[in-house]
N, C-alpha and C positions, 0 to 999 in steps of 0.2 A: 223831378223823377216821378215815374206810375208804378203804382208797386203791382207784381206779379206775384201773387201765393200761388203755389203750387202742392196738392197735396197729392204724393205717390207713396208708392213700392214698389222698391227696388226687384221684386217676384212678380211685379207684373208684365207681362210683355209688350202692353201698350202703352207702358211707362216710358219703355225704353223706344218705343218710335216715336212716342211725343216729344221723348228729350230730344232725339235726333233731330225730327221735323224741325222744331224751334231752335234748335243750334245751327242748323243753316239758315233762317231767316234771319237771327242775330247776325250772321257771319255777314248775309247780306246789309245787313242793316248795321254797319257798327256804332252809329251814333243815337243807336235807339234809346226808348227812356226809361226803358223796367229796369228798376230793382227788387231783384228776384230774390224770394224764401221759398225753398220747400218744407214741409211741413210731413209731418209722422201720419201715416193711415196703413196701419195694418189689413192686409186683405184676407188675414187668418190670425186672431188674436188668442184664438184657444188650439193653434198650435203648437204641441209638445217640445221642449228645446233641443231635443231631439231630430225631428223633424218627421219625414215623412218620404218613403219612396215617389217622383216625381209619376209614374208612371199609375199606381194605385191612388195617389191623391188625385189626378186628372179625373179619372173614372169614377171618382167618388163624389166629386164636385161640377162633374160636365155630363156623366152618362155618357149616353147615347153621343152626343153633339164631341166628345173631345178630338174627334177625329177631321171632323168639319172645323174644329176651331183651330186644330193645330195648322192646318190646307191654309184660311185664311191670314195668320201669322205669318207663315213661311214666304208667303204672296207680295204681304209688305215687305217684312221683309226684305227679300230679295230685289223689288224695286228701289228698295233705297240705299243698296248692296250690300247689305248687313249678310255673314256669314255668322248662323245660329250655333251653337254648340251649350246649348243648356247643363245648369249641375243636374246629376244624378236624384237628389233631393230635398226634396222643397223644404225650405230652410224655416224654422220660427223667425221674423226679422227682426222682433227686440231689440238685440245688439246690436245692427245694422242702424237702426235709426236715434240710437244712441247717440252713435257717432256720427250722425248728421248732426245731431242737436250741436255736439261739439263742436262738430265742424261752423256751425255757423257760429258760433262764438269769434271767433277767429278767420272769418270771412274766406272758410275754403269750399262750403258747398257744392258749387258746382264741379270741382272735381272730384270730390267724393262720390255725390251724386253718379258720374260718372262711372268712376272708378267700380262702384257697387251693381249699375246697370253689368256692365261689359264682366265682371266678374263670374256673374250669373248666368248669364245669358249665352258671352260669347267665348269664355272661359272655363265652363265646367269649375268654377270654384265653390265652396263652400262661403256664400257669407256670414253665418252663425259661427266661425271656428274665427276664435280669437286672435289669432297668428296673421289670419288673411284680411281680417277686419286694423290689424296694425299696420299691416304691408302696405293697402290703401290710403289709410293716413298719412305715412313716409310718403306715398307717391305725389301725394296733396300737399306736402310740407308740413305737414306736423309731424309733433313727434310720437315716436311709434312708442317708447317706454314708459310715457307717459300715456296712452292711448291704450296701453297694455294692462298700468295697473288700475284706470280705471273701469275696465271691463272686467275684470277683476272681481269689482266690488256690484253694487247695488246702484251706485251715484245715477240721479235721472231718472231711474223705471219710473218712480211714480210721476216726474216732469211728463215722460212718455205718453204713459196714458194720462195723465189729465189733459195734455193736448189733441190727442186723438178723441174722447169722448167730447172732447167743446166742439172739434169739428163737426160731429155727428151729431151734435144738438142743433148744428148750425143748417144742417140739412144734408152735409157731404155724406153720400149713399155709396160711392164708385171713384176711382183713378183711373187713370189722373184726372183731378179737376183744378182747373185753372181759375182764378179769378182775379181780374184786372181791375185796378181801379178800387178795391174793396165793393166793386158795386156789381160788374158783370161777370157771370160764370159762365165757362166755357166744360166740357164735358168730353173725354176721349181725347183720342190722338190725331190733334189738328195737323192740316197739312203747312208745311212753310206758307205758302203763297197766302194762307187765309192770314199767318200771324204777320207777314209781311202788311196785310192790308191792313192788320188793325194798328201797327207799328206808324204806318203811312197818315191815317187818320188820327191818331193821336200826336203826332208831329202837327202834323194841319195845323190842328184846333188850336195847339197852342201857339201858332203862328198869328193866329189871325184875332 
């Protein structure tokens, strides 16, 4: 197996066409050879747990450009037929990758992962709100009363950021970043066809 690290957030929107992108090359590819981690990166670590109006946060953090950047989202977007309906506001995601951390204990990642893109994104939910952050879990096959009292508590914050700061000592500046192999890094939201090709050349190799 090649291992794929993957570091996002679940608030970023080019999280969620990268997951896409790469879940149709997978599809294509069912006998490909990543085993996949996602990995915790806050894209706002001194957000309030509260959160934050999404529309005054855009403005505060894009200016000028939030308007051009929302054109270009809606763009992919819709080429790859995603129907947008974002939450109202931009969540702290703490808790959210909390429950990634868990999630990978128990080899549910990816549809956490999921679950938490689509939540956000295409769902108007709140991922910060504890109830919605359980219901995903259920959906993923863990259990949700258990996933409740640990949210609950404190368990993991500091697991959290000590993983997120090693990242960032590591060089990861931006999500999603990909990195294959422990050796190659990848940057943004690749398209299927590129991860197809690197799927294709890493089969090669080990063929020959």
């Amino acid at each position: 197996m090649t291992r794929l690290d993957i570091f996002a957030d679940p608030v970023c929107p080019w999280c969620l066409i990268g997951q896409v992108e790469l879940d149709r090359a997978l599809a294509r590819r069912p006998d490909h050879p990543f085993a996949i981690t996602w990995h915790p990166f806050r894209l706002n670590p001194q957000m309030p747990p509260e959160g934050m109006d999404r529309v005054a946060y855009l403005r505060a953090k894009l200016g000028d450009g939030a308007e051009a950047a929302g054109k270009a989202l809606a763009k992919r977007a819709a080429d790859l037929g995603l129907v947008l309906d974002p939450a109202p506001r931009e969540p702290d995601t703490t808790d959210a990758h909390r429950l990634m951390h868990w999630a990978g204990l128990e080899g549910a990642q990816a549809p956490v992962m999921s679950g938490l893109l689509r939540a956000h994104w295409q769902e108007a939910r709140d991922i910060s709100d504890p109830a919605t952050l359980a219901a995903i879990a259920q959906a993923a096959g863990m259990d949700p009363a258990l996933t409740a009292r640990l949210l609950a508590s404190d368990a993991d914050r500091d697991e959290i950021a000590r993983r997120e700061a090693h990242a960032r000592q590591r060089g990861i500046a931006s999500v999603p970043t990909f990195i294959v192999a422990d050796a190659h890094a990848l940057t943004g939201a690749q398209p299927a066809e590129l991860w197809q090709q690197v799927i294709d050349e890493i089969m090669a190799a080990s063929r020959s």
